[in-house]
Biotite code that builds the C-alpha atoms (Angstrom):
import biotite.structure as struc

atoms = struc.array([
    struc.Atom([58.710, -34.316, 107.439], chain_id="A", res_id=1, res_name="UNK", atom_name="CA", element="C"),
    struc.Atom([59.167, -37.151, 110.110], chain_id="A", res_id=2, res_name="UNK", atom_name="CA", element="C"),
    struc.Atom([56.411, -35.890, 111.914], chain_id="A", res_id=3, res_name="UNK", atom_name="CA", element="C"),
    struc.Atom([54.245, -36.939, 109.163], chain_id="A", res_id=4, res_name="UNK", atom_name="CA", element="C"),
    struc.Atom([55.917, -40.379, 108.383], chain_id="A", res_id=5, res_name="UNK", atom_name="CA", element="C"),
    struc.Atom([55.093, -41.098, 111.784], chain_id="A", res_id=6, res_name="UNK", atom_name="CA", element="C"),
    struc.Atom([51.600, -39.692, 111.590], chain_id="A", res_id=7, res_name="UNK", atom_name="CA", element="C"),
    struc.Atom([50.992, -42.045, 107.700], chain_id="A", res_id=8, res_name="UNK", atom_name="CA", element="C"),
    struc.Atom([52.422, -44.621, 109.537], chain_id="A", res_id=9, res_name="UNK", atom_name="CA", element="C"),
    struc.Atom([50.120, -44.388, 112.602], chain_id="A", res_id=10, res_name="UNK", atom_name="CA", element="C"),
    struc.Atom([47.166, -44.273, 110.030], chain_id="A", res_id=11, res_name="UNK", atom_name="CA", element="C"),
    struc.Atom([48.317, -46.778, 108.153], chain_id="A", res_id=12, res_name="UNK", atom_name="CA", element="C"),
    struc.Atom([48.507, -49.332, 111.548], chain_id="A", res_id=13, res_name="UNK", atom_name="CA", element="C"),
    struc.Atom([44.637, -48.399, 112.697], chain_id="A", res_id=14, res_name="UNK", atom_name="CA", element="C"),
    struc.Atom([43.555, -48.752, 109.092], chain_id="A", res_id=15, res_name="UNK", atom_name="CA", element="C"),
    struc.Atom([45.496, -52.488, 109.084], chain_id="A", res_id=16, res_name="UNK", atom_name="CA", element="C"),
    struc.Atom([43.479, -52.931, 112.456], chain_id="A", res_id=17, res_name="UNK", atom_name="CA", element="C"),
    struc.Atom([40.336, -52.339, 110.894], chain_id="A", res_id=18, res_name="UNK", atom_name="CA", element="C"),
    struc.Atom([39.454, -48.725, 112.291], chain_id="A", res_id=19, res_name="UNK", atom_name="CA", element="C"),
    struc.Atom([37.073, -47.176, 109.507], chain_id="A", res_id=20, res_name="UNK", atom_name="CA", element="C"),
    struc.Atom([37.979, -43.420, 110.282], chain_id="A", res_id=21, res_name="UNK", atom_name="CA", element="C"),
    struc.Atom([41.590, -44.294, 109.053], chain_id="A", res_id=22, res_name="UNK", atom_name="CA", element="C"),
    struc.Atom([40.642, -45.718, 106.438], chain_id="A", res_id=23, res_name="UNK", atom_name="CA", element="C"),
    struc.Atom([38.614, -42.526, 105.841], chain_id="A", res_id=24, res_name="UNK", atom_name="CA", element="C"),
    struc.Atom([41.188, -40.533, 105.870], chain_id="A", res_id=25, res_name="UNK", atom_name="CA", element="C"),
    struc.Atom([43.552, -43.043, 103.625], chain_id="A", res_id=26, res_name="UNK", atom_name="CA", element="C"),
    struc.Atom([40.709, -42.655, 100.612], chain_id="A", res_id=27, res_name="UNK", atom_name="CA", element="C"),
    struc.Atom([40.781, -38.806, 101.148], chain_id="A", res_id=28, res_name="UNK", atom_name="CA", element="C"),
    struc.Atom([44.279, -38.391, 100.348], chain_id="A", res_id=29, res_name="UNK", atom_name="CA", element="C"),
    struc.Atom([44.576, -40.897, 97.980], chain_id="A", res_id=30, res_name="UNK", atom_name="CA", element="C"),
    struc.Atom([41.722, -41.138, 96.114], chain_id="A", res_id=31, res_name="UNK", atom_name="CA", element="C"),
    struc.Atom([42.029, -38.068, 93.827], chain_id="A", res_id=32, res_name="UNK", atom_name="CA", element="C"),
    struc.Atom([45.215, -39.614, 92.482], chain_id="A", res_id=33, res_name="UNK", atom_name="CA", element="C"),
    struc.Atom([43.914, -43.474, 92.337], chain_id="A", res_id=34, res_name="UNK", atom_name="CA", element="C"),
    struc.Atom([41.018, -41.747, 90.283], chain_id="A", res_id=35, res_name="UNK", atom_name="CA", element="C"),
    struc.Atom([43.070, -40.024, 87.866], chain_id="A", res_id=36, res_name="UNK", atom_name="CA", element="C"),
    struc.Atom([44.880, -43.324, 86.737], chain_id="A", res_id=37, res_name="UNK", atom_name="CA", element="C"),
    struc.Atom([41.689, -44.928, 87.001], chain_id="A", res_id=38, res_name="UNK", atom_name="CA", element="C"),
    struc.Atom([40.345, -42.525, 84.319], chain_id="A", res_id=39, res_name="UNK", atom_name="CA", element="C"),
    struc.Atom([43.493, -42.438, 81.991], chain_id="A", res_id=40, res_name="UNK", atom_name="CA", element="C"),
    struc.Atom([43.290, -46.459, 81.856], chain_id="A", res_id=41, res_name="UNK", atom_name="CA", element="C"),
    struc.Atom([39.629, -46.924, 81.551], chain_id="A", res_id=42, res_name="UNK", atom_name="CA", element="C"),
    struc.Atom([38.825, -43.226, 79.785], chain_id="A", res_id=43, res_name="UNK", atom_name="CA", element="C"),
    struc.Atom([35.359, -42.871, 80.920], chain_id="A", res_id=44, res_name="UNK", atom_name="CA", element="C"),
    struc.Atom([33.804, -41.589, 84.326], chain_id="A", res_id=45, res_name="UNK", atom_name="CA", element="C"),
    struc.Atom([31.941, -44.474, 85.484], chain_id="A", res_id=46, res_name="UNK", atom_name="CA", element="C"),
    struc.Atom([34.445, -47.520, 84.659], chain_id="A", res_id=47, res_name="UNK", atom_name="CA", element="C"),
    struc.Atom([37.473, -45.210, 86.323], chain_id="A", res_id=48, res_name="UNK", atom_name="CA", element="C"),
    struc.Atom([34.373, -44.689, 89.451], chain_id="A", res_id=49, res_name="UNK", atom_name="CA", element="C"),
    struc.Atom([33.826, -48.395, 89.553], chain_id="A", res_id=50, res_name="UNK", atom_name="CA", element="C"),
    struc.Atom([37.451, -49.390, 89.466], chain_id="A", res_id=51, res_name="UNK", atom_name="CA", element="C"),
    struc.Atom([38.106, -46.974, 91.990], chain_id="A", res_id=52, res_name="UNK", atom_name="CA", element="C"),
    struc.Atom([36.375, -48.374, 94.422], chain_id="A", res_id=53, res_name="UNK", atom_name="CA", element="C"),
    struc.Atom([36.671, -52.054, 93.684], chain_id="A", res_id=54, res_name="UNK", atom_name="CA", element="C"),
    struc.Atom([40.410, -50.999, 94.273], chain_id="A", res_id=55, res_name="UNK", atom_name="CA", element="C"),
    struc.Atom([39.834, -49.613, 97.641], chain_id="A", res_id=56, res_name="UNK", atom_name="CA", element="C"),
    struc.Atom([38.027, -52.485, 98.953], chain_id="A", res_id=57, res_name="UNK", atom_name="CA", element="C"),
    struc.Atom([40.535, -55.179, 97.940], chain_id="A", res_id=58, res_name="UNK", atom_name="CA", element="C"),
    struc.Atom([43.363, -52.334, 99.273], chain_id="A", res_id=59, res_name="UNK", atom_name="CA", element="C"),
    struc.Atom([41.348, -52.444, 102.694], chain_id="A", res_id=60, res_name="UNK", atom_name="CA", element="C"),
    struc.Atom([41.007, -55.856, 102.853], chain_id="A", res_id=61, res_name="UNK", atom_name="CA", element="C"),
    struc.Atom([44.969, -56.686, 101.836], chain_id="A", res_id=62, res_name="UNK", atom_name="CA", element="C"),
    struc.Atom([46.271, -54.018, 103.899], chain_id="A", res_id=63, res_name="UNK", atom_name="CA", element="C"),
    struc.Atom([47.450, -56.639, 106.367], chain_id="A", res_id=64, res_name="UNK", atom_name="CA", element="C"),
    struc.Atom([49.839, -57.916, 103.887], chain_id="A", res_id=65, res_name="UNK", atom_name="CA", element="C"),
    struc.Atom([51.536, -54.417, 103.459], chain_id="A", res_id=66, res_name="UNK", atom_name="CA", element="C"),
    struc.Atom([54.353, -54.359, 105.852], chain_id="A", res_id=67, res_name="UNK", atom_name="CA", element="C"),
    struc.Atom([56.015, -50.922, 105.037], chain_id="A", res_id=68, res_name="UNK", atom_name="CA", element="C"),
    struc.Atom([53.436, -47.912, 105.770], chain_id="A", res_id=69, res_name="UNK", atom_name="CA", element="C"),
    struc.Atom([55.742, -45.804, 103.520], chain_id="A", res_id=70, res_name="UNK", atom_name="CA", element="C"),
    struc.Atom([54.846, -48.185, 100.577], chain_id="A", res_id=71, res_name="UNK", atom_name="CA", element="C"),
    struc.Atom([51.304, -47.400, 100.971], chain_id="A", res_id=72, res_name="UNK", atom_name="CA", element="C"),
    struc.Atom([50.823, -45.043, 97.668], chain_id="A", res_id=73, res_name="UNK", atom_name="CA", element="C"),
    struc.Atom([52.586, -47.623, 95.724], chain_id="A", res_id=74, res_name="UNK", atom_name="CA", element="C"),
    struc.Atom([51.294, -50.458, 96.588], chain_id="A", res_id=75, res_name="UNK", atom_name="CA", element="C"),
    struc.Atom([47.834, -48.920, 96.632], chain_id="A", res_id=76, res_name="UNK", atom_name="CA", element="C"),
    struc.Atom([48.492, -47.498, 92.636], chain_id="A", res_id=77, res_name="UNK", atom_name="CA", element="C"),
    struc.Atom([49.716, -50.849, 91.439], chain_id="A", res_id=78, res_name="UNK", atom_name="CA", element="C"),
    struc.Atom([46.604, -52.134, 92.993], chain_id="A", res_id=79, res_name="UNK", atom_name="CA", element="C"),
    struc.Atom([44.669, -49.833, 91.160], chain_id="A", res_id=80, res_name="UNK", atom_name="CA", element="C"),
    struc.Atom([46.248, -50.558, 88.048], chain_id="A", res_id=81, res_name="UNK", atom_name="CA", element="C"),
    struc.Atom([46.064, -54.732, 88.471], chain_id="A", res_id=82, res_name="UNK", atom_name="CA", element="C"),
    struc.Atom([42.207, -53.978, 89.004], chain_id="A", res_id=83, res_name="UNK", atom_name="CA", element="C"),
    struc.Atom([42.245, -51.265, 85.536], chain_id="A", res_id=84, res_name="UNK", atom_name="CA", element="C"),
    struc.Atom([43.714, -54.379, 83.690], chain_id="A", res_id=85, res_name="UNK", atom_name="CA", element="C"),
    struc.Atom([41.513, -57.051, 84.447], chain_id="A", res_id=86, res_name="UNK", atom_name="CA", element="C"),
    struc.Atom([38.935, -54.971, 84.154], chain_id="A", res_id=87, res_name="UNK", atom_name="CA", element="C"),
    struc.Atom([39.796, -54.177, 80.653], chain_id="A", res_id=88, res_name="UNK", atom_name="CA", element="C"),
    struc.Atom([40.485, -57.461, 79.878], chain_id="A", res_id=89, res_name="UNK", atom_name="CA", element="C"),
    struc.Atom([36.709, -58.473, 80.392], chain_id="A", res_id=90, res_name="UNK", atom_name="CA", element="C"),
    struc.Atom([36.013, -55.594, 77.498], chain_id="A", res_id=91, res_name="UNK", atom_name="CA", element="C"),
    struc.Atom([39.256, -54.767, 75.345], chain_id="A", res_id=92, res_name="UNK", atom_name="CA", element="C"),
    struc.Atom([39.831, -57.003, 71.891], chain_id="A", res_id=93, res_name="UNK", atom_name="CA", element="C"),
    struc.Atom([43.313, -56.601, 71.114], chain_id="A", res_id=94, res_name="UNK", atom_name="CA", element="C"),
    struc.Atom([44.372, -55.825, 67.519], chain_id="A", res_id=95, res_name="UNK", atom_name="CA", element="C"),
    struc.Atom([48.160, -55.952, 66.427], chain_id="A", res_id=96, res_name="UNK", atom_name="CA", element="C"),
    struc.Atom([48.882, -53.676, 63.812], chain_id="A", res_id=97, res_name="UNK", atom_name="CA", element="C"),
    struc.Atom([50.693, -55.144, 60.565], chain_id="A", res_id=98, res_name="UNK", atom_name="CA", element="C"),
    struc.Atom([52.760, -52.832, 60.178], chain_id="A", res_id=99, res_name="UNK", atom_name="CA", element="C"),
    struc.Atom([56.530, -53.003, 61.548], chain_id="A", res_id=100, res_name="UNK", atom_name="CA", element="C"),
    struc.Atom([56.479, -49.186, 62.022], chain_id="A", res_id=101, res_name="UNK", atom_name="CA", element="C"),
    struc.Atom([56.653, -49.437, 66.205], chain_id="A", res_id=102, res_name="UNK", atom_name="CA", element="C"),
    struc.Atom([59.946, -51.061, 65.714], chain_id="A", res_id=103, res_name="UNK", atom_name="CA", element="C"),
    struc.Atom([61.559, -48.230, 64.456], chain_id="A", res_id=104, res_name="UNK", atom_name="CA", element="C"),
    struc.Atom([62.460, -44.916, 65.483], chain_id="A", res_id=105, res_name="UNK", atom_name="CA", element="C"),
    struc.Atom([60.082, -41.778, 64.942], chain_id="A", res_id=106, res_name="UNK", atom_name="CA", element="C"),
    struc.Atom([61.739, -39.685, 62.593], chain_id="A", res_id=107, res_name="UNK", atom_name="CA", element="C"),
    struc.Atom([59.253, -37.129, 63.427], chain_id="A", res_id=108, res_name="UNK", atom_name="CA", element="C"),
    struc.Atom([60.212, -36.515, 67.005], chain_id="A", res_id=109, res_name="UNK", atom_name="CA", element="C"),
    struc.Atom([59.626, -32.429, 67.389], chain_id="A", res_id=110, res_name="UNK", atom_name="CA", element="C"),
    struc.Atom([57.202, -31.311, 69.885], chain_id="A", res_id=111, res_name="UNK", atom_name="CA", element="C"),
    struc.Atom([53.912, -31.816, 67.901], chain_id="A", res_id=112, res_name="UNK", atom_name="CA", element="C"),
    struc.Atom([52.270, -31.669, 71.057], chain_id="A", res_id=113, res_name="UNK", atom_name="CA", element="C"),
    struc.Atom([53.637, -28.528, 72.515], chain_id="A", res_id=114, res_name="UNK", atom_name="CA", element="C"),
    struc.Atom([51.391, -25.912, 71.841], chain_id="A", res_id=115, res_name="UNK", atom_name="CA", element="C"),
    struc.Atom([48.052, -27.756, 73.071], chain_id="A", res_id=116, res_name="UNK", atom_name="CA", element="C"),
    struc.Atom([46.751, -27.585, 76.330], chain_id="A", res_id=117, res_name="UNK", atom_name="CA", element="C"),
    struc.Atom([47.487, -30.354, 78.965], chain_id="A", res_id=118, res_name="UNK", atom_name="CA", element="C"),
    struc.Atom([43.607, -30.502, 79.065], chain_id="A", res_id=119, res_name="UNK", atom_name="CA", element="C"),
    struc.Atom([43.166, -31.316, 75.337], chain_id="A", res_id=120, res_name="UNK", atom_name="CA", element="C"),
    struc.Atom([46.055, -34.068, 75.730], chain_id="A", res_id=121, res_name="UNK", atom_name="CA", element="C"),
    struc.Atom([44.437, -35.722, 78.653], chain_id="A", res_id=122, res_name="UNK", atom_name="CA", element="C"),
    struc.Atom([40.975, -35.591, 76.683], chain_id="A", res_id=123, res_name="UNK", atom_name="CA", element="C"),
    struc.Atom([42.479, -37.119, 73.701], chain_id="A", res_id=124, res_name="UNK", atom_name="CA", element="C"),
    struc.Atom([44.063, -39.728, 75.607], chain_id="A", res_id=125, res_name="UNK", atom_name="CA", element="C"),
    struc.Atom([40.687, -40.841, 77.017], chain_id="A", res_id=126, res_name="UNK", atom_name="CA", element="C"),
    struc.Atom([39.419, -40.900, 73.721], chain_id="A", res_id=127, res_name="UNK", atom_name="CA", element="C"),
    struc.Atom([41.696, -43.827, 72.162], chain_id="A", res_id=128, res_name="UNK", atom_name="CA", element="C"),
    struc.Atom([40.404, -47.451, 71.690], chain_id="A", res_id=129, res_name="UNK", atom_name="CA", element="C"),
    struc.Atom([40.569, -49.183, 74.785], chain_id="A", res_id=130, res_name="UNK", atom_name="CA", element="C"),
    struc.Atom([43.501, -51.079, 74.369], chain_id="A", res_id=131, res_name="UNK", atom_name="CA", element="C"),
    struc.Atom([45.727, -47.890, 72.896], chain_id="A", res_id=132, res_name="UNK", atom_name="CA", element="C"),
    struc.Atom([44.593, -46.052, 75.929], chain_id="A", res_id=133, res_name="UNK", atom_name="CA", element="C"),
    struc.Atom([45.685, -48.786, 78.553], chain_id="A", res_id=134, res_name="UNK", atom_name="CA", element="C"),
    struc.Atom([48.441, -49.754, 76.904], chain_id="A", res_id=135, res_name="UNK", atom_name="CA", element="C"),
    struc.Atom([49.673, -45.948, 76.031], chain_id="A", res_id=136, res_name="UNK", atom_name="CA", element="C"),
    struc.Atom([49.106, -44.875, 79.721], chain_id="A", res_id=137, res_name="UNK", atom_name="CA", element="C"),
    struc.Atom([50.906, -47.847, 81.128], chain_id="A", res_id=138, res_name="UNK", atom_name="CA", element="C"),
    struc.Atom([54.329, -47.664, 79.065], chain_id="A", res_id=139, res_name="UNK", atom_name="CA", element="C"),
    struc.Atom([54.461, -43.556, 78.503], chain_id="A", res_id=140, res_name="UNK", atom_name="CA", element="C"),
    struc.Atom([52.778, -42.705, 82.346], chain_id="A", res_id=141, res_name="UNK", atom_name="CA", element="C"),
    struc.Atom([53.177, -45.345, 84.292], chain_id="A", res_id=142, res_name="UNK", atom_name="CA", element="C"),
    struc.Atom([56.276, -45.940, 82.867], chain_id="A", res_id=143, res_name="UNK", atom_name="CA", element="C"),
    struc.Atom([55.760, -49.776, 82.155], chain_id="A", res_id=144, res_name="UNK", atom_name="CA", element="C"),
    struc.Atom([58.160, -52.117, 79.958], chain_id="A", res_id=145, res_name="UNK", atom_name="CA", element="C"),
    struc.Atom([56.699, -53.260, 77.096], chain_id="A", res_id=146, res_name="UNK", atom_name="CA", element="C"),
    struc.Atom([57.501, -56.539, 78.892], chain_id="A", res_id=147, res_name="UNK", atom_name="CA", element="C"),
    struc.Atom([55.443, -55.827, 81.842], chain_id="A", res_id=148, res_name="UNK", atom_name="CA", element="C"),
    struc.Atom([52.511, -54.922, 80.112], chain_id="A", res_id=149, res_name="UNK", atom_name="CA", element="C"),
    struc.Atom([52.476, -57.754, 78.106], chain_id="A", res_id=150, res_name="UNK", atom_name="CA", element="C"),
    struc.Atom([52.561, -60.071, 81.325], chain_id="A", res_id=151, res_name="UNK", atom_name="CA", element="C"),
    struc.Atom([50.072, -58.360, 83.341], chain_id="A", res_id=152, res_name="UNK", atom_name="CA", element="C"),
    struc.Atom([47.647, -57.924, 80.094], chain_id="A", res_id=153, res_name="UNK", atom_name="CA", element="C"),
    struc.Atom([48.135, -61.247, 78.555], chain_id="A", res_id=154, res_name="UNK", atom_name="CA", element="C"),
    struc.Atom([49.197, -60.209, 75.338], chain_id="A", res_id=155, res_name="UNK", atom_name="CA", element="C"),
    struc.Atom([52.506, -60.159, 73.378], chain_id="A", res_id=156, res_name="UNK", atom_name="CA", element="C"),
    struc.Atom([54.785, -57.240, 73.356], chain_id="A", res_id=157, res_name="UNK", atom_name="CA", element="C"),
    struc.Atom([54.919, -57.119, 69.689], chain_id="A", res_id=158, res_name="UNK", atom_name="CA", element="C"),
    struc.Atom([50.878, -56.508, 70.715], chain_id="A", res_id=159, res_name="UNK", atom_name="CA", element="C"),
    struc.Atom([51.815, -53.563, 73.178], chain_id="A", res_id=160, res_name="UNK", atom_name="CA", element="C"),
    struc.Atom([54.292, -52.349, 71.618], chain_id="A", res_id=161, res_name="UNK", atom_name="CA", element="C"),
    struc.Atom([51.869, -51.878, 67.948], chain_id="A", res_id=162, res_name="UNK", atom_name="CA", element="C"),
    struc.Atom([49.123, -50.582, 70.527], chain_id="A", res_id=163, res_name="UNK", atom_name="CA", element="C"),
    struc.Atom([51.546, -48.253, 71.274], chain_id="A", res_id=164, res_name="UNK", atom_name="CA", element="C"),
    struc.Atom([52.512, -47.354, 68.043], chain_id="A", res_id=165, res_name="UNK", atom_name="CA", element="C"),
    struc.Atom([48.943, -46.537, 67.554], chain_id="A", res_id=166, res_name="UNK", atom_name="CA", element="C"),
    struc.Atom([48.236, -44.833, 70.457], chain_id="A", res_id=167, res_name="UNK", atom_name="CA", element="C"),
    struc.Atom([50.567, -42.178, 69.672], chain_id="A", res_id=168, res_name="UNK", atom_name="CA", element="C"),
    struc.Atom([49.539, -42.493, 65.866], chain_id="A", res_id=169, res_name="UNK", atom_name="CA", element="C"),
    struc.Atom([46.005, -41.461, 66.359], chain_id="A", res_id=170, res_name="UNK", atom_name="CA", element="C"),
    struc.Atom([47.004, -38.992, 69.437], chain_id="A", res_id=171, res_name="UNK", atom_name="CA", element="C"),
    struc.Atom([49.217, -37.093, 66.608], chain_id="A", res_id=172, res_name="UNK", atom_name="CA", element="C"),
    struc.Atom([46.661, -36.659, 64.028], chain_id="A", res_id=173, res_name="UNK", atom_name="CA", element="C"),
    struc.Atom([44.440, -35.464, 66.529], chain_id="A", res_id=174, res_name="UNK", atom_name="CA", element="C"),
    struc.Atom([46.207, -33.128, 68.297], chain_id="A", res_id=175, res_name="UNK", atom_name="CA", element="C"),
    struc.Atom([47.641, -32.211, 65.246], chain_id="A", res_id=176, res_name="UNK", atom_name="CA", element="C"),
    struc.Atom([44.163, -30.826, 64.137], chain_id="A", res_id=177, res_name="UNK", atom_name="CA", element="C"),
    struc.Atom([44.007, -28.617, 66.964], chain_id="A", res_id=178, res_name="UNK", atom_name="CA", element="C"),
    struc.Atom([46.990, -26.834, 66.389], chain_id="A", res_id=179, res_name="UNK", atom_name="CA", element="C"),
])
């Protein structure tokens, strides 16, 4: 385990120093995982491709700044979700729901969701409206405060939270039709 600490952190330090075989080996092990947040916040191939490697390059060219190697895959996925945001900024219109319904509990909590496939949840999620999608995979992935993703989006929260709301809305009726 220490041996390869020391070994990320060595990579990490030629990859700051501008060696191009680390930095090789940096997108090989992370990019599988950058891509699959890439493609649950933009839900199509070629945005999550394009973000991707937008991400990379200002990643590379920051790396400098990072001054803990053992932050790297954190600070590289934030990275990757700052660039998923304003990416989606230049295409998502953001509706807020009139309805007061994300305020308040779901009575309806049982495991609607439990007998479809991870697969079929992952393809549904893609499928949502642009800003359901974002904001869904940033507060129940990502793990986001409706507060955060307010900031970093430029909306209200009353506006992420009723994306929310509708996010799991339209994930439940879908689902639901599998079952």
């Amino acid at each position: 385990m220490e041996n390869n600490l020391q070994a990320h952190t060595v990579l990490i330090q030629q990859a700051q120093r501008g060696n191009s075989v680390a930095m090789e080996a940096l997108y090989k092990q992370y990019s599988k995982a950058m891509y699959n947040v890439c493609t649950r916040m933009m839900g199509d191939r070629y945005s999550a491709e394009d973000v991707l490697q937008d991400s990379f390059i200002v990643a590379f060219k920051s790396l400098k700044q990072l001054k803990d190697a053992a932050q790297f895959g954190g600070w590289l996925k934030r990275i990757v979700i700052n660039e998923c945001i304003r990416k989606g900024k230049k295409k998502n219109s953001w509706t807020e729901w009139d309805d007061d319904l994300h305020d308040t509990p779901d009575l309806d909590e049982t495991n609607w969701w439990g007998t479809v496939g991870m697969a079929e949840i992952q393809t549904q999620i893609k499928a949502l409206p642009d800003g359901c999608r974002q904001v869904f995979t940033l507060y129940a992935i990502e793990n986001f405060s409706h507060k955060d993703i307010a900031a970093s989006m430029g909306i209200s929260e009353s506006t992420s939270k009723s994306q929310y709301h509708r996010a799991k809305q339209l994930l439940k009726e879908r689902l639901s039709r599998k079952i």
